[in-house]
C-alpha positions in Angstrom: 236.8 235.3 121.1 238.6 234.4 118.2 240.0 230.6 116.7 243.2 229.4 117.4 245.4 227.1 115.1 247.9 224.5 117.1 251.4 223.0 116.2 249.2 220.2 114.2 249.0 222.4 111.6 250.4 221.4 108.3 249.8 224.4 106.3 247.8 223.0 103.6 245.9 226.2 103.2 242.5 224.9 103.0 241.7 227.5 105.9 242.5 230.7 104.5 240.6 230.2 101.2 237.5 229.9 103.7 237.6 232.7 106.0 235.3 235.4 105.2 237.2 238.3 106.3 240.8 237.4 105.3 242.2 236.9 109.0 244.3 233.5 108.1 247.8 233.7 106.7 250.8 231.7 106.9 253.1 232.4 110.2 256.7 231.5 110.5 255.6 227.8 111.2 252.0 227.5 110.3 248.8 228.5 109.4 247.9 231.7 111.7 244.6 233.6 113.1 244.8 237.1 113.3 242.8 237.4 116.4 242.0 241.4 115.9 240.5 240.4 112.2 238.7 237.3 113.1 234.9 237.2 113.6 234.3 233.7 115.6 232.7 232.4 112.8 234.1 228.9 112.5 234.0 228.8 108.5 237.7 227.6 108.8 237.4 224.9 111.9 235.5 222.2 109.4 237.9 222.8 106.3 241.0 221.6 108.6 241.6 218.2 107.5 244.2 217.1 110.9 241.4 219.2 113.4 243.9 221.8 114.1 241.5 224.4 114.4 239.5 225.2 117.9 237.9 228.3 120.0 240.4 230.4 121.3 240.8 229.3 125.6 
C-alpha cells in the first residue's frame, strides 16, 4: 500500500527531498506519489507541513 497526497497540497517540496527511493514529484497540480515506486515508509507523511500526506485507502 502506498501514500497518497490530497488537493491540500501546496507543493512546497518538503516531501520529495525525504523520500528514500525518489517516488515524489510534482504532478500537474501538486505534489504526487508514484504508487509503483513507493515503499510505505512514511518518511514523507511527517515533513508535510498542511498534513496532506496519508495511507493510501
Amino acid at each position: 500500500m502506498a501514500r497518497v497526497i490530497s488537493d491540500s497540497c501546496v507543493s512546497c517540496g518538503a516531501c520529495e527531498s525525504s523520500c528514500p527511493v525518489g517516488a515524489i514529484s510534482m504532478g500537474e497540480d501538486h505534489m504526487v506519489i508514484d504508487a509503483s515506486a513507493c515503499i510505505d515508509c512514511g518518511a514523507c507523511e511527517g515533513t508535510c507541513p498542511v498534513g496532506a500526506i496519508s495511507p493510501e485507502e
